[in-house]
GUFI-99157 format. One line per field, with one value per residue: x, y, z of N, C-alpha, C, CB in turn; residue number from 1; chain; residue in three letters. Coordinates in steps of 0.001 Angstrom, whole numbers, plus 500000, padded with zeros to 6 digits. Glycine has a CB too. Example, Ala and Ser with C-alpha at 12.3 -4.5 7.8 and 13.67 -1.06 7.14 Angstrom:
<rs>
n.X	513190, 512850
n.Y	494310, 497750
n.Z	507800, 507080
ca.X	512300, 513670
ca.Y	495500, 498940
ca.Z	507800, 507140
c.X	513200, 512900
c.Y	496700, 500030
c.Z	507800, 507870
cb.X	511308, 514084
cb.Y	495527, 499402
cb.Z	509046, 505725
seq	1, 2
mol	A, A
type	ALA, SER
</rs>
This chain:
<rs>
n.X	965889, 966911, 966278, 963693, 963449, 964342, 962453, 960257, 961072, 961061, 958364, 957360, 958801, 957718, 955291, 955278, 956245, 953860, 951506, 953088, 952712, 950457, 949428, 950250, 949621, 946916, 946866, 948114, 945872, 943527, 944980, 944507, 941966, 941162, 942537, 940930, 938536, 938985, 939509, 937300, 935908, 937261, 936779, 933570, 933579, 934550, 932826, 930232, 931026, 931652, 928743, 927385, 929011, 927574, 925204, 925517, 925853, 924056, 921787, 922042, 921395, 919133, 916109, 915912, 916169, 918064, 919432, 920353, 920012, 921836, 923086, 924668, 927667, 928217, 927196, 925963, 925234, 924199, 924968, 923501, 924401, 924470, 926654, 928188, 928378, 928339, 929369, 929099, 930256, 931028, 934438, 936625, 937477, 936799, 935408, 934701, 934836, 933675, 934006, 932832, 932422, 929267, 928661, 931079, 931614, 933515, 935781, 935236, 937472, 938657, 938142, 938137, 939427, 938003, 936987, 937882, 936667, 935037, 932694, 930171, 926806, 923972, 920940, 917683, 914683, 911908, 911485, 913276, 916181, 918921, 921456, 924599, 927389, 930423, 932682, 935428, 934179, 932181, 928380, 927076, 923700, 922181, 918907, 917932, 915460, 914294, 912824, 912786, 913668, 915883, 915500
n.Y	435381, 435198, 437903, 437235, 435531, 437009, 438435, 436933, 436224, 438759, 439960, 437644, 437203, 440284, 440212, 438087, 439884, 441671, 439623, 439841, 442035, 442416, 440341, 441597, 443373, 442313, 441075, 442798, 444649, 442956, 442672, 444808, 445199, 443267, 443837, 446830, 445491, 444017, 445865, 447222, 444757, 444929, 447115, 447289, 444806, 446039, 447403, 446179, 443607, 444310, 444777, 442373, 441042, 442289, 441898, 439003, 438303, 439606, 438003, 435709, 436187, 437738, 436250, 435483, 437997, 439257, 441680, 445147, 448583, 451107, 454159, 455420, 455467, 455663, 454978, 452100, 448567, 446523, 442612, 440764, 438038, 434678, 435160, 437229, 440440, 441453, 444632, 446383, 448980, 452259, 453633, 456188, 455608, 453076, 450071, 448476, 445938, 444677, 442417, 441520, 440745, 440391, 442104, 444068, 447013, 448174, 450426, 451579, 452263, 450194, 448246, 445264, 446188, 445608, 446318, 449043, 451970, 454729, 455991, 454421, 453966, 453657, 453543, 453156, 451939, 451774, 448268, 447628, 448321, 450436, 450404, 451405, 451732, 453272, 454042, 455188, 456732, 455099, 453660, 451595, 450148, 448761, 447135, 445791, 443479, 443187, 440388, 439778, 441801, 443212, 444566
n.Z	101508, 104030, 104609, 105039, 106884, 109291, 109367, 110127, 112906, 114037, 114205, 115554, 118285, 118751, 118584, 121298, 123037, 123080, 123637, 126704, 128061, 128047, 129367, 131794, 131900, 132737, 134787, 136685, 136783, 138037, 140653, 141514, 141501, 143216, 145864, 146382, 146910, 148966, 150537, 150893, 152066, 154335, 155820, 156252, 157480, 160327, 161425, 161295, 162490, 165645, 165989, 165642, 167910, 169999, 169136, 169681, 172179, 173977, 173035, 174215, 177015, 176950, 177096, 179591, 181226, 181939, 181797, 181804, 181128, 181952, 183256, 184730, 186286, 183868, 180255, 179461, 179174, 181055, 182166, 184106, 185409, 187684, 189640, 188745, 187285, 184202, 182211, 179341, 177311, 175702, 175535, 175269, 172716, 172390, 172265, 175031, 177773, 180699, 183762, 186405, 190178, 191698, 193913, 193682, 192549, 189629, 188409, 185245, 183801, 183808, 182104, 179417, 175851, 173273, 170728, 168076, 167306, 166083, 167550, 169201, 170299, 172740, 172578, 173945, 173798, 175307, 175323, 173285, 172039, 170369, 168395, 167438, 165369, 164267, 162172, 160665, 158706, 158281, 158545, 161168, 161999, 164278, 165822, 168360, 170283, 173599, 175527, 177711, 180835, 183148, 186481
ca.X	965459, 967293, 965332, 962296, 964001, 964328, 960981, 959606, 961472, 961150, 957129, 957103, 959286, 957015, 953526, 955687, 956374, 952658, 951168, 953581, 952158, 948874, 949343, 951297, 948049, 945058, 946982, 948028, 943853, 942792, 945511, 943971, 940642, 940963, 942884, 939563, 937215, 939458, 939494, 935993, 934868, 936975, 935871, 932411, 934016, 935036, 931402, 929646, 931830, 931233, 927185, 927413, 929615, 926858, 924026, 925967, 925999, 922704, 920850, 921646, 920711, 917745, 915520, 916247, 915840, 919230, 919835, 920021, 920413, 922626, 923290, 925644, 928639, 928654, 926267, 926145, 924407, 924447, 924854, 923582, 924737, 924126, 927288, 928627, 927683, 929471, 929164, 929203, 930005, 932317, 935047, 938164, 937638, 937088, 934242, 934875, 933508, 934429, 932999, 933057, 931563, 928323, 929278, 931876, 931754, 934375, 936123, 935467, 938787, 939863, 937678, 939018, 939251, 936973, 936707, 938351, 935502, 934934, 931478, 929143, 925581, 923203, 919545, 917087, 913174, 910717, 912407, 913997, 917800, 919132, 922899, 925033, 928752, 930372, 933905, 936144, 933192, 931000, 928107, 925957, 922920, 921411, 917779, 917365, 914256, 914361, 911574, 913008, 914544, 916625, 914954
ca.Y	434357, 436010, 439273, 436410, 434945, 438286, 439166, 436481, 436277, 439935, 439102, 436663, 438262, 441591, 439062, 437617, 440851, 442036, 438978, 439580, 443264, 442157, 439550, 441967, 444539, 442042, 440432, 444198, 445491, 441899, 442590, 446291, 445206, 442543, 445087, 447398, 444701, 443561, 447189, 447028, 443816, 445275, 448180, 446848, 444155, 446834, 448501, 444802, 442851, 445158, 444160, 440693, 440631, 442594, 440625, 437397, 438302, 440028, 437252, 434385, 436515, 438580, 435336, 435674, 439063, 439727, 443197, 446688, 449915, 451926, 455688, 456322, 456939, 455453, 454281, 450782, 447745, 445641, 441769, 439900, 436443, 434569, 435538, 438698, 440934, 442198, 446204, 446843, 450494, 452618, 454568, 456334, 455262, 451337, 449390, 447813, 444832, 444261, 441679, 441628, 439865, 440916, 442742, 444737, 448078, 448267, 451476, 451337, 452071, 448482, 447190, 444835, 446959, 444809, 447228, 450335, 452674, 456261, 456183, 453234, 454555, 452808, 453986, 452298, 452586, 449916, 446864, 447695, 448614, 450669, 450434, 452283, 451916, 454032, 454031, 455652, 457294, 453896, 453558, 450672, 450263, 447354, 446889, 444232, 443397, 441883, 439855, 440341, 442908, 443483, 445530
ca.Z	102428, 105316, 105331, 105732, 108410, 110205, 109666, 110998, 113956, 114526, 114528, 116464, 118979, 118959, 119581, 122497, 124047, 122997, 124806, 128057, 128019, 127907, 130716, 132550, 132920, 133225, 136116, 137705, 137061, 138564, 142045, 142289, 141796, 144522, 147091, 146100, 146856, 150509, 151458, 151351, 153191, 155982, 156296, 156375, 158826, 161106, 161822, 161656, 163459, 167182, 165954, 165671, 168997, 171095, 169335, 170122, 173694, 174208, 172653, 175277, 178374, 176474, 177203, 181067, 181954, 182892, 180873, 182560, 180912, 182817, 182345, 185283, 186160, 182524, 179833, 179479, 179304, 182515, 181866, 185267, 185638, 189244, 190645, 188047, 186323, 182820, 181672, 177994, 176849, 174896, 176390, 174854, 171240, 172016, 172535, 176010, 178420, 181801, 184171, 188234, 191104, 191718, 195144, 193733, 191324, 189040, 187877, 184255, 182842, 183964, 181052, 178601, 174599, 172244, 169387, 168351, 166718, 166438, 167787, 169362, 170761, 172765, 172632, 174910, 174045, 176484, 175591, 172118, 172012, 168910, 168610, 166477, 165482, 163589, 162252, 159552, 157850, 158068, 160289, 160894, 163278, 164920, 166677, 169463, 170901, 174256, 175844, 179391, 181346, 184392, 186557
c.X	965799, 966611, 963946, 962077, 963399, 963292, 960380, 959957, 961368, 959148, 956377, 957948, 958155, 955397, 953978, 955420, 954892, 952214, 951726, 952855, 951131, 948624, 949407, 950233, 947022, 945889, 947388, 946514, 943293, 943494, 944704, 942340, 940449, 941073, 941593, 938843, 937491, 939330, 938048, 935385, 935637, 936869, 934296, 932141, 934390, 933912, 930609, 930194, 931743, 929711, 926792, 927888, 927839, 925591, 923964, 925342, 924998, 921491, 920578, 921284, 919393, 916886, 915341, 916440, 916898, 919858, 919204, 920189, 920760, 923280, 924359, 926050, 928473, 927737, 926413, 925348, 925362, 923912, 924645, 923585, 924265, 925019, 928325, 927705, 928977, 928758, 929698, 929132, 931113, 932861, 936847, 938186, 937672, 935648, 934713, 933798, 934340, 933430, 933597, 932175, 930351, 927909, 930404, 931573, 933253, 934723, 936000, 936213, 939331, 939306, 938327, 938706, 939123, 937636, 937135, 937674, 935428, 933553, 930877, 928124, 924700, 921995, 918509, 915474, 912092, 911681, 913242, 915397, 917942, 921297, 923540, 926544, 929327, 931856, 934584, 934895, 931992, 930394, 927065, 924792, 922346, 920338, 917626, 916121, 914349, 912938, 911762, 914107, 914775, 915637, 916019
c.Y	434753, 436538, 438379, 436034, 435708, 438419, 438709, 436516, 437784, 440135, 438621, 437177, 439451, 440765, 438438, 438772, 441458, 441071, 439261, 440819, 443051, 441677, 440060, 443157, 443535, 442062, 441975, 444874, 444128, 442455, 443974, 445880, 444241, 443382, 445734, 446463, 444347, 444822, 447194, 446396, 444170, 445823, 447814, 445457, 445150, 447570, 446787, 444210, 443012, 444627, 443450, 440650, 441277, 441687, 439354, 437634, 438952, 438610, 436022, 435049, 437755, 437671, 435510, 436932, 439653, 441024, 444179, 447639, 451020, 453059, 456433, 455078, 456591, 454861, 453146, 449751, 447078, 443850, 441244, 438957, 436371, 435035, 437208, 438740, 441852, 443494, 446336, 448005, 450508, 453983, 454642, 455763, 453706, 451268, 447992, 446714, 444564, 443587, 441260, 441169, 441145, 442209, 443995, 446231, 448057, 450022, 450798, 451583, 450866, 447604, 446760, 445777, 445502, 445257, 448601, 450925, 453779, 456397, 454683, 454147, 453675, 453380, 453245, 453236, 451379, 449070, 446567, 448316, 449109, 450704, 450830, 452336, 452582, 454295, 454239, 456022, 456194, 454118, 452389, 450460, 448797, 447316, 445695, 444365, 442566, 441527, 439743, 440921, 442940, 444514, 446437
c.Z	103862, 105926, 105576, 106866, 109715, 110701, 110489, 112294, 114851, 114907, 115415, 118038, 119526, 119121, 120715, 123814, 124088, 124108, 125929, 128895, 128463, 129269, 131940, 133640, 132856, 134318, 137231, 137898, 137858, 140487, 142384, 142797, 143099, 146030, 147455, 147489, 148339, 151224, 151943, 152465, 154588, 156068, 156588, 157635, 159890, 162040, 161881, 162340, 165381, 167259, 166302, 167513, 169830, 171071, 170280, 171900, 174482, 174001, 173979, 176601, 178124, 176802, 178932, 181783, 182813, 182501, 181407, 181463, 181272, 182361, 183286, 186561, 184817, 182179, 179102, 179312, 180400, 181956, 183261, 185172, 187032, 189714, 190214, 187239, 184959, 182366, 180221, 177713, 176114, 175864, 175529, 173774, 171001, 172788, 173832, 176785, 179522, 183000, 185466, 188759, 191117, 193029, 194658, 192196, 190768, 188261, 186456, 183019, 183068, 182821, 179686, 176671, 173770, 171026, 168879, 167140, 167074, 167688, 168555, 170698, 171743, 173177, 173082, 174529, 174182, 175914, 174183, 172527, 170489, 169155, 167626, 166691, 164440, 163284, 160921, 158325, 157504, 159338, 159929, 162055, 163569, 165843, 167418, 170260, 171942, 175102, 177265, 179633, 182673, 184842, 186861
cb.X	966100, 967987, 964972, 962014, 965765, 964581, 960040, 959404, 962649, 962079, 957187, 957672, 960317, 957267, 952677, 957231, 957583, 952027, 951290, 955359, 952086, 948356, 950226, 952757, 947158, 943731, 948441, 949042, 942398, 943350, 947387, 943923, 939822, 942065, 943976, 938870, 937008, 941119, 939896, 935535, 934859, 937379, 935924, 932124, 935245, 935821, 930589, 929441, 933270, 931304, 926652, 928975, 931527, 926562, 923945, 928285, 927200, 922453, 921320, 923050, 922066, 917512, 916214, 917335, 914799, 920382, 919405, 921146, 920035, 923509, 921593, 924906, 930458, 929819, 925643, 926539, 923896, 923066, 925679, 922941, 926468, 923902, 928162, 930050, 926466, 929655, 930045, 928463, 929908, 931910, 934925, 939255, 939000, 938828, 933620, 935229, 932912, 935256, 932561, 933141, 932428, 927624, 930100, 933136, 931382, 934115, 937463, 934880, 939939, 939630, 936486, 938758, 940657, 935193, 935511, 939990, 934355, 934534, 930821, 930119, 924786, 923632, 919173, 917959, 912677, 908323, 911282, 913211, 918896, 918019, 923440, 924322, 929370, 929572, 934235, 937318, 933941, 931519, 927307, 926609, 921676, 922295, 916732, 918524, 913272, 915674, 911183, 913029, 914070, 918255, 913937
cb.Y	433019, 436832, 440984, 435309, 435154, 439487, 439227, 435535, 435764, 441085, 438378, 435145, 438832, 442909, 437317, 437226, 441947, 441965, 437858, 439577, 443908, 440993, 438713, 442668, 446412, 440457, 438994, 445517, 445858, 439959, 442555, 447933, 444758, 441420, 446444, 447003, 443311, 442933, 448711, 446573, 441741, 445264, 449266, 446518, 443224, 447663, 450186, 443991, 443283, 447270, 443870, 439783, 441467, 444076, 439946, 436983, 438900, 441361, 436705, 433193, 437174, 439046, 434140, 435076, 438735, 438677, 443312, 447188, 450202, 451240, 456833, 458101, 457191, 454847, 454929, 450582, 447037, 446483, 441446, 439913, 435912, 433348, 434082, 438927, 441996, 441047, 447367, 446403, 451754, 453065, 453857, 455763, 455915, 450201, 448805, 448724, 443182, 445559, 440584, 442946, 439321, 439799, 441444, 443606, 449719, 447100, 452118, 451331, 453092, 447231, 447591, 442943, 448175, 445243, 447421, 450528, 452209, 457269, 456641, 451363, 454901, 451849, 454305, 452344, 453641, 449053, 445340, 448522, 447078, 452654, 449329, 453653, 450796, 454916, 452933, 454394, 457809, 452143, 455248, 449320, 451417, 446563, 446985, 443810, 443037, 441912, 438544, 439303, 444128, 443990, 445443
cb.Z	102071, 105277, 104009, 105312, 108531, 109687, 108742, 110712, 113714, 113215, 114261, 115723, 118043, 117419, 118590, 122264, 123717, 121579, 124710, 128126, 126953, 126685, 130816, 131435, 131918, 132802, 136011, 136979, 134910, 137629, 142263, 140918, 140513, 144499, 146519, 144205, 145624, 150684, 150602, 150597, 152868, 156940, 155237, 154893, 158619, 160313, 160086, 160850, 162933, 167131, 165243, 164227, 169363, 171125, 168110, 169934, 174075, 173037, 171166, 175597, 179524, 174870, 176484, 181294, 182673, 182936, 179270, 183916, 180604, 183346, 182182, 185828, 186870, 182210, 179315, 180300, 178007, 184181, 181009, 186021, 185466, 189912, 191060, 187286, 187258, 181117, 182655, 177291, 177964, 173003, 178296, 175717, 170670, 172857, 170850, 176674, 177448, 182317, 183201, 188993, 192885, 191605, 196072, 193782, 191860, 188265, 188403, 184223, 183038, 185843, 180676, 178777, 174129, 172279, 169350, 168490, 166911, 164739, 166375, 169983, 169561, 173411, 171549, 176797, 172644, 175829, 175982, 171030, 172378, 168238, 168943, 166574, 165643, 164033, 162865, 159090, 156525, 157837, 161350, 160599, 163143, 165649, 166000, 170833, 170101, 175268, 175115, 180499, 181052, 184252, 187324
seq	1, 2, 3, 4, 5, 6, 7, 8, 9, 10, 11, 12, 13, 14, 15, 16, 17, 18, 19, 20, 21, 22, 23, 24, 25, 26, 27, 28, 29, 30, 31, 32, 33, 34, 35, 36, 37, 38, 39, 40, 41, 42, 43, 44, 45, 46, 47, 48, 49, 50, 51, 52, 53, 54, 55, 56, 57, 58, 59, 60, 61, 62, 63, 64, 65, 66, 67, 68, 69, 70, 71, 72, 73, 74, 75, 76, 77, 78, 79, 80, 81, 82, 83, 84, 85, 86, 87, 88, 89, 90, 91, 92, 93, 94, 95, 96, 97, 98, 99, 100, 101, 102, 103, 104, 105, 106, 107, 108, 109, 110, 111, 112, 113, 114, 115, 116, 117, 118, 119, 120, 121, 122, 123, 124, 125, 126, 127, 128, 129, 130, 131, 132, 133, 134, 135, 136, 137, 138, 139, 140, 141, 142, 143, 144, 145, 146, 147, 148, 149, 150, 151
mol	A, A, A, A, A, A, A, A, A, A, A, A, A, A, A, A, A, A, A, A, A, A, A, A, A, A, A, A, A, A, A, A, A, A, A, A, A, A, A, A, A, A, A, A, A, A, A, A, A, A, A, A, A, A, A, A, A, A, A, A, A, A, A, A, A, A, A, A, A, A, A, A, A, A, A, A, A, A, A, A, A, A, A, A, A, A, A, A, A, A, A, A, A, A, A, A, A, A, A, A, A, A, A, A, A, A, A, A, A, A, A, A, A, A, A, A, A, A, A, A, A, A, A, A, A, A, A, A, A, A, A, A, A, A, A, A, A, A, A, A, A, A, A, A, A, A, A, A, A, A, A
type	UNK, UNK, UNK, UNK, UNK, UNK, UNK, UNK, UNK, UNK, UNK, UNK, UNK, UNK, UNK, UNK, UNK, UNK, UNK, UNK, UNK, UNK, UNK, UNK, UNK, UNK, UNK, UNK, UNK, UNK, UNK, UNK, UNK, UNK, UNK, UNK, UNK, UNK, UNK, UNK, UNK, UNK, UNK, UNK, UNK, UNK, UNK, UNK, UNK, UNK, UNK, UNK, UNK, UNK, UNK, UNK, UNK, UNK, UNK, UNK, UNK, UNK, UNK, UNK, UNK, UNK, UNK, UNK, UNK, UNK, UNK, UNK, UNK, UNK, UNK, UNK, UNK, UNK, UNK, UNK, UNK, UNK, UNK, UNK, UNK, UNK, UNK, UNK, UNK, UNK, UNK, UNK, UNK, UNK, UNK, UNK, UNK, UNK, UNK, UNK, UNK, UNK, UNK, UNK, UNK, UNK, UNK, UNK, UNK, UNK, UNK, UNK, UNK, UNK, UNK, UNK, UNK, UNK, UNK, UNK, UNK, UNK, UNK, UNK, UNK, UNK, UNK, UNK, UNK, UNK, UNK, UNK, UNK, UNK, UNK, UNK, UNK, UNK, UNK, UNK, UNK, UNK, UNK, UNK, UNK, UNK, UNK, UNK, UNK, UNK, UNK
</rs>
């Protein structure tokens, strides 16, 4: 009756520790696979995210004809407001924006760091824009179409 005892308890015991085992790797393959899956969306946040921002900020003065394409000293987009104007480029491994009275040039190392990206492009053909960011082996592109232009 003993050695029954045992048994069972020895059993039951060894399906305890089985189940904890068990529990022990879904829930470690579920934390990797999540990590996985977060590495991902930022990396994919990292190259979209610079997109979205230029869209955002292209879109409300694409309507109004306030967008230059400027190739020197630096290549840029030119944002004219009535009394500034804001310069969008990349410089030194960041995706910068810096914004001054309309009277004044700005050295464009004083611009504020947005985005830090290997790469960002900006390709200008008649009134299309191609944009291109490009960072830790990701690249993503973006087409804007604007319906007025700075002259």
């Amino acid at each position: 009756m003993k050695t029954h005892h045992n048994l069972y308890l020895l059993v039951s015991l060894l399906l305890l520790l089985l189940f904890a085992a068990g529990s022990f790797s879904l829930l470690s393959t579920e934390i990797f696979a999540y990590r996985r899956l977060n590495e991902t969306i930022q990396s994919q946040e990292d190259v979209s995210l610079p997109l979205a921002y230029v869209h955002t900020k292209l879109k409300h003065a694409s309507a109004r004809g306030q967008i230059a394409y400027v190739t020197k000293p630096i290549t840029c987009l030119q944002i004219k407001e009535k009394e500034t104007v804001t310069y969008l480029y990349y410089q030194d491994g960041y995706i910068k924006e810096i914004t001054a009275v309309s009277s004044y040039q700005p050295t464009f190392e004083e611009g504020t760091k947005l985005f830090q990206v290997d790469a960002f492009t900006i390709i200008e053909k008649q009134d299309c824009f191609l944009f291109t960011v490009e960072k830790d082996g990701k690249k993503e592109q973006l087409s804007i179409y604007l319906y007025g232009k700075a002259g």
